[in-house]
Backbone bond lengths (Angstrom), bond angles and torsions (degrees), N, CA, C in turn:
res aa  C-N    CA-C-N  psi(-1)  N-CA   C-N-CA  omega(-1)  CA-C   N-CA-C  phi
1 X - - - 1.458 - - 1.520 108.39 -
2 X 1.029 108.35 142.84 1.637 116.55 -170.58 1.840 112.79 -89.98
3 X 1.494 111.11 137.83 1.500 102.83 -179.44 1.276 124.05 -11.42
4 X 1.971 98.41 -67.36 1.212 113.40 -127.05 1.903 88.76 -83.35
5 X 1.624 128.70 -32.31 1.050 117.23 171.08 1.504 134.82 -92.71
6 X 2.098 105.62 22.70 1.144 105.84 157.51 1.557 120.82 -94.99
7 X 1.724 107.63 -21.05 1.055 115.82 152.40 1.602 135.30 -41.54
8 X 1.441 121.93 -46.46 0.784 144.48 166.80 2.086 124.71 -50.70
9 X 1.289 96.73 -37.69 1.128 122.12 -163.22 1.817 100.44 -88.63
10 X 1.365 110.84 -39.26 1.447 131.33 -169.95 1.789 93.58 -73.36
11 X 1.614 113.44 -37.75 1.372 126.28 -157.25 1.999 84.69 -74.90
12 X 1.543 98.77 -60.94 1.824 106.77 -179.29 1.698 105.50 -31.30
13 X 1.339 108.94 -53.13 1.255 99.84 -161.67 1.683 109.98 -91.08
14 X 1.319 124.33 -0.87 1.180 119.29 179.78 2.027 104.30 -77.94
15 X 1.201 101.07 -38.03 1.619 130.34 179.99 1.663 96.65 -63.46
16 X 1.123 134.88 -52.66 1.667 133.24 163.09 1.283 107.52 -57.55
17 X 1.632 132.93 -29.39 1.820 115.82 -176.98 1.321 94.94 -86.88
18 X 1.342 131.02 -18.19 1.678 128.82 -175.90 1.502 103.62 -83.72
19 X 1.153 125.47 -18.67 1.388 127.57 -150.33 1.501 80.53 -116.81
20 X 1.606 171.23 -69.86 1.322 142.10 106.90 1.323 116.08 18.70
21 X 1.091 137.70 -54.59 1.570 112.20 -174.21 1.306 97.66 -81.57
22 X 1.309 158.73 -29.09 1.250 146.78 -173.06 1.480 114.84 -81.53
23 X 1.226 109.07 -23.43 1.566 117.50 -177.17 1.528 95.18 -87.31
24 X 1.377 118.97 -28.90 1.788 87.68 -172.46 1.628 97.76 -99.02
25 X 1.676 125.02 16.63 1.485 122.08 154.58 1.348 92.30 -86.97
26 X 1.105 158.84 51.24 1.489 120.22 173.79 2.227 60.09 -150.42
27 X 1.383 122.79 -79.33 1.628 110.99 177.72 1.434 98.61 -35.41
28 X 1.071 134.55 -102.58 1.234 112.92 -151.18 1.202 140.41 -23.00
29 X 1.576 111.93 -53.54 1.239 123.80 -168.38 1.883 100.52 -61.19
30 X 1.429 114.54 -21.51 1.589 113.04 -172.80 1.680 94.78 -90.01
31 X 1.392 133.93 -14.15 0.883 127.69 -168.74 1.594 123.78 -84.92
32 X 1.670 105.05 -47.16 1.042 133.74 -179.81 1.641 116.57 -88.53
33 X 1.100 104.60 56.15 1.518 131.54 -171.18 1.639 116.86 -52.86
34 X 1.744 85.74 -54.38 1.646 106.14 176.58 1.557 124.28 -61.04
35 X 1.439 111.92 -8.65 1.303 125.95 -168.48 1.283 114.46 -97.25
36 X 1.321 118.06 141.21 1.979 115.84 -154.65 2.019 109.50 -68.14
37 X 0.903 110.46 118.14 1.367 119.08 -158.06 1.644 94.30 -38.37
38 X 1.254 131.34 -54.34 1.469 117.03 169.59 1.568 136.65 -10.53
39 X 1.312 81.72 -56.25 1.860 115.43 -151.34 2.209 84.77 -81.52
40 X 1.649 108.46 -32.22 1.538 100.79 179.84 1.459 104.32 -75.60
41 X 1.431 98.55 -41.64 2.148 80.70 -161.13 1.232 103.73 -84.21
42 X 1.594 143.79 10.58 1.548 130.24 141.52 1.336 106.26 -57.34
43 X 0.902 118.68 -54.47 1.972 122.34 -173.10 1.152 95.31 -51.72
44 X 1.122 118.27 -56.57 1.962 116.15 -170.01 1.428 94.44 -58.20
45 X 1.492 135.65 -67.39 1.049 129.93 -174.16 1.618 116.84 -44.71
46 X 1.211 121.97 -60.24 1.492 126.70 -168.80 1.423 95.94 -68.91
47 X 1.401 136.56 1.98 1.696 116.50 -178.74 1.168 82.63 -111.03
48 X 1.465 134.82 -47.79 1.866 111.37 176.50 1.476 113.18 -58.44
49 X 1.036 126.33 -18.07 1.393 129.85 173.77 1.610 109.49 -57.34
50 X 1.511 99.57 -56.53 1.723 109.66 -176.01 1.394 83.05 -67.72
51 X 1.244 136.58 -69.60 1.495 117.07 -147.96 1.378 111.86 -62.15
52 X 1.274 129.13 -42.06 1.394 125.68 167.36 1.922 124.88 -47.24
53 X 1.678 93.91 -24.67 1.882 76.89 179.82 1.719 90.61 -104.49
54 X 1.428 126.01 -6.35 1.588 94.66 162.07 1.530 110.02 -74.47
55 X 1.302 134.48 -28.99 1.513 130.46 170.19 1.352 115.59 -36.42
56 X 1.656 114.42 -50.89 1.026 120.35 -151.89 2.170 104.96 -99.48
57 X 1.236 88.49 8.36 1.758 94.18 154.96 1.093 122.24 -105.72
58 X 1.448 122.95 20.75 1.564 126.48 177.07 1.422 114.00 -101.75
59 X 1.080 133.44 167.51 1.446 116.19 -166.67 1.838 98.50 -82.29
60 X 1.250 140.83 -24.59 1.519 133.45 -169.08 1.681 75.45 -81.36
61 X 1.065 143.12 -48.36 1.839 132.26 -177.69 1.126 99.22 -43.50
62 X 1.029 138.19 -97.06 1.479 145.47 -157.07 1.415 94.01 -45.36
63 X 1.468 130.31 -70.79 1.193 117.71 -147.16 2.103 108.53 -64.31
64 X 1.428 97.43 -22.55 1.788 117.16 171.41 2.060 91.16 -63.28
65 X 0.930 131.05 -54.79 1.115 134.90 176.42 1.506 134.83 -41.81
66 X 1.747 88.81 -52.40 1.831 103.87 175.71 1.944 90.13 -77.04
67 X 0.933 118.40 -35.69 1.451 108.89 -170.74 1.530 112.82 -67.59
68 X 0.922 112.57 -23.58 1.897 114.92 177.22 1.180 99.62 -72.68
69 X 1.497 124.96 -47.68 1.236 121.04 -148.32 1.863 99.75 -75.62
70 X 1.455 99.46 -65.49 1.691 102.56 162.83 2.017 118.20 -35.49
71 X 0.776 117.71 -45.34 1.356 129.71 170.32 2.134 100.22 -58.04
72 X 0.860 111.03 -74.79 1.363 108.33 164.42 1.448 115.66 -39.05
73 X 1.282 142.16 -67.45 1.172 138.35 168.34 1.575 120.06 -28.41
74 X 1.407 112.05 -59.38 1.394 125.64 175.32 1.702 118.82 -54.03
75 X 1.570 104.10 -35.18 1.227 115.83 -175.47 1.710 112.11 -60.71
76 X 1.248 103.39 -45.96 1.821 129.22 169.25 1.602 99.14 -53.04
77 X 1.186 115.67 -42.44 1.606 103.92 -172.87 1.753 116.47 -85.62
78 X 1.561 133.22 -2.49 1.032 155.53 175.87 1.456 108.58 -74.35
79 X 1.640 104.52 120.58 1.287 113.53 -162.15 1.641 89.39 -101.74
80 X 1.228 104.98 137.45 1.718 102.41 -160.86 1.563 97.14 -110.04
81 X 1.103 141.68 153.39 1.271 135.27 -164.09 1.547 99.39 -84.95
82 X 1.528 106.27 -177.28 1.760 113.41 -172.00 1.675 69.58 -107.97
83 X 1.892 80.40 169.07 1.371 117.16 172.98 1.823 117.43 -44.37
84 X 1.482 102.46 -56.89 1.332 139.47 -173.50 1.875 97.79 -57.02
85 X 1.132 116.41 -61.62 1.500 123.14 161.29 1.126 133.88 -43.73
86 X 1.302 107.63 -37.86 1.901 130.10 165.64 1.546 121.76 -43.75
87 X 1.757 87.92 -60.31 1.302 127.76 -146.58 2.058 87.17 -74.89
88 X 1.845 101.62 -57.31 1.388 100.33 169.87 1.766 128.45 -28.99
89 X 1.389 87.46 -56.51 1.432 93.82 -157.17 1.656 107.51 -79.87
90 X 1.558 106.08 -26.89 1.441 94.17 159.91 1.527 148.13 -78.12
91 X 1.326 94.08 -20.10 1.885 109.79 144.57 1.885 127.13 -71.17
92 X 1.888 102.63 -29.17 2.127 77.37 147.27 1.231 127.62 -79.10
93 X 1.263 112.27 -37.85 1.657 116.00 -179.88 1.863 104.69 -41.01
94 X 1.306 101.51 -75.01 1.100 99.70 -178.52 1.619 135.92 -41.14
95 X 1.315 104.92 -43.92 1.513 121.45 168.35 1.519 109.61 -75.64
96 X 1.012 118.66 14.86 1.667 125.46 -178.39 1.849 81.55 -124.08
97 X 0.931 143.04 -72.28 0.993 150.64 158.47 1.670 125.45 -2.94
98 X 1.445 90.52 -65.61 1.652 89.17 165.60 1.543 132.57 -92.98
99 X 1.914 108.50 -5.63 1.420 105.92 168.20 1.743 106.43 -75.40
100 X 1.273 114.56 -4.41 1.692 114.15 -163.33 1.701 88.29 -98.77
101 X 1.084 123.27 -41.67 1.490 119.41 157.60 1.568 111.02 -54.75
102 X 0.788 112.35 -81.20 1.906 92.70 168.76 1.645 129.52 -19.40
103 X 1.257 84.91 -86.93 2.067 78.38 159.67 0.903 142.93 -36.12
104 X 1.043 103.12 -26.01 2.029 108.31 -175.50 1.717 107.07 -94.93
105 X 1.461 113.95 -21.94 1.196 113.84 -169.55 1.584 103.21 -89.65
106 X 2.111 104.20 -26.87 1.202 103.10 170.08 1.828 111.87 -57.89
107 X 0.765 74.61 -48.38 1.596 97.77 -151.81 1.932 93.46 -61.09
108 X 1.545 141.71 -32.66 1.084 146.16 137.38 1.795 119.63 -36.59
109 X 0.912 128.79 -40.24 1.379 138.34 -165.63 1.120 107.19 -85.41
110 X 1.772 112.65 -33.27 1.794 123.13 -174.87 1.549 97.47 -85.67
111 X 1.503 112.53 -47.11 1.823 118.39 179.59 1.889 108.72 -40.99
112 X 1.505 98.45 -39.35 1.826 116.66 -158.80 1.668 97.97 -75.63
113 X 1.506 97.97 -50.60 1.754 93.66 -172.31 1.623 93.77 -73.89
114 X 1.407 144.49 -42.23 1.060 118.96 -164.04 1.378 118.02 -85.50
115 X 1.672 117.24 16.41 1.382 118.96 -173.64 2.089 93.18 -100.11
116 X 1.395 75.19 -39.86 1.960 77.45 -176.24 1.615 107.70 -90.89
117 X 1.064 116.79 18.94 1.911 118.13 148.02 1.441 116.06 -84.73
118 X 1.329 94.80 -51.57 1.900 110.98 174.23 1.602 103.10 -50.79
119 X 1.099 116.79 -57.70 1.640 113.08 -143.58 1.721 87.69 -105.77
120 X 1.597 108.83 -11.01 2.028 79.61 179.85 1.182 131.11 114.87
């Protein structure tokens, strides 16, 4: 068997113990009814917890991983507009907004009378 598709295979089955650990948080938590609702949604939590860091030893994990982090970086470099800039652009939108509501209602009202000249 070749590296790259025992690798692969190791990745399949790490993705089946994650895919099992989330299913027996989601069974359990319906199972264990009698148990003080607290005491269930830590369990739910701490088994998505486990299932999330076996996810994240698979190679689409890590590489989902390096991508947040790069994504975070970029986010820091995003020059975010001022208030004053905001405020602009949401008064053209809007005023672009309601002359296109105008038009269309014009432009409906002229369609209506010239449908009921035609037809009568």
């Amino acid at each position: 068997m070749a590296k790259g598709s025992a690798s692969k295979m190791i990745d399949n089955v790490k993705w089946l113990v994650a895919l099992a650990v989330f299913c027996a948080a989601v069974i359990g938590n319906s199972y264990f009814v009698e148990i003080a609702f607290l005491y269930r949604v830590l369990g739910v939590v701490f088994l998505f917890i486990v299932g999330l860091v076996v996810l994240s030893i698979t190679d689409f994990g890590s590489n989902a991983i390096k991508l947040m982090k790069e994504s975070r970086t970029e986010i820091r470099r995003v020059v975010w507009p001022t208030r004053i800039e905001t405020t602009q652009t949401f008064l053209v939108v809007f005023g672009s907004i309601i002359v296109l509501c105008l038009f269309f209602w014009a432009l409906e009202s002229l369609l209506t009378f010239l449908t009921k000249l035609v037809l009568g």
